[in-house]
N, C-alpha and C positions, 0 to 999 in steps of 0.2 A: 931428308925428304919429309917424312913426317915432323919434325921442328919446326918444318915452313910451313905446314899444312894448319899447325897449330895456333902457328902464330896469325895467320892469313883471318883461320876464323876466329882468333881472338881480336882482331883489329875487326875483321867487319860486325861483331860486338857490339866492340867500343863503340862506332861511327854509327851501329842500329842504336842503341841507348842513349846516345847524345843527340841526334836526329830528333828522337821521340819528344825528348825533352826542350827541343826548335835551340839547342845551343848550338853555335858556329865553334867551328875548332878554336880559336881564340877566343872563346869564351871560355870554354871547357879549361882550354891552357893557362886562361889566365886563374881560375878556379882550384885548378892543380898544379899551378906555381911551376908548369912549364912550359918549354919554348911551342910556337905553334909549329915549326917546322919539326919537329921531332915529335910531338904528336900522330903528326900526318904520317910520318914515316912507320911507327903505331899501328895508325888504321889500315895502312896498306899491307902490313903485315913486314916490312923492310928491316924491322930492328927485334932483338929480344929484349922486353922492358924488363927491369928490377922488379923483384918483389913491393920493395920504396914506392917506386914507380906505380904501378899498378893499384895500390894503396889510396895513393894521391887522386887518379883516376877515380876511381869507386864514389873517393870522400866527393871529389867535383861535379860528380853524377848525382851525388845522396842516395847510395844503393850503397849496400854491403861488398865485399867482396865473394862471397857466395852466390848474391846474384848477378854478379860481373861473368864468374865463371858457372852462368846453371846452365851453359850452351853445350857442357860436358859432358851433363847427362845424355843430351838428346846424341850425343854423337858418336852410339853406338850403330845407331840406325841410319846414317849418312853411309851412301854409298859411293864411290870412286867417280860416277855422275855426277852425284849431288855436288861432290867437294871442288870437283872442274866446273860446275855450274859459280859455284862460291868464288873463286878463284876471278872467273872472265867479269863477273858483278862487283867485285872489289879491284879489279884494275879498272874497269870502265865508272865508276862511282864521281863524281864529279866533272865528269867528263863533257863537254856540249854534245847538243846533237846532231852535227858534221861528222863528230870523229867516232860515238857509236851509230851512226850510219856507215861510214866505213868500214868499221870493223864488224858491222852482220853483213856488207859486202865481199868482204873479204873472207870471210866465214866462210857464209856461202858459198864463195867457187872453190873454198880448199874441199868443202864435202863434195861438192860436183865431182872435183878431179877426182878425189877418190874411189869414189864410184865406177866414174869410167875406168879408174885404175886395173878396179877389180873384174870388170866386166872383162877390158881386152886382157886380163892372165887367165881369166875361166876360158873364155875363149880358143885358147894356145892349147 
């Protein structure tokens, strides 16, 4: 669990660094002499990259690998919110805006239920 949580905010990193920088994953990929599909997989947190790997990244970026990983530091102060926060923004990231309308639809009634869940067991 924690491996994935790692990996999740190391992809959404990557895809904040190369954003900033206005490269498209197939730039980046082509810059780090890898596939763009294996990338993506990367940013979404889907794969554990190599050390290699991660290297190539940095060099495609023109950052260090220090400050590939200064997201480190900060992530003592990430709380179990926060990382679920992280998590729902790096699945919805590329996403149109049909399908993250859907899913603050869908959001929203799984809290509704809950609620009510809670209300009729206090109730009992």
């Amino acid at each position: 669990m924690m491996e994935d949580l790692l990996l999740t905010e190391l992809g959404a990193r990557i895809r904040s660094l190369r954003k900033a920088e206005n490269l498209s994953q197939e730039k980046l990929s082509e810059r780090a002499g890898l596939h763009p599909t294996y990338l993506a997989q990367i940013e979404r947190g889907e794969v554990n990259p190599s050390f290699n790997v991660l290297y190539k990244i940095a060099d495609g970026l023109k950052i260090s690998l220090s400050e590939l990983f200064s997201f480190l530091s900060e992530r003592e102060e990430m709380t179990e919110e926060n990382l679920t926060s992280l998590r729902f923004i790096t699945l919805l990231s590329g996403k149109d805006k049909k399908t993250i309308k859907l899913f603050e639809a869908v959001l929203t009634d799984i809290i509704k239920c809950r609620k009510q869940s809670k209300q009729f067991t206090q109730a009992l």
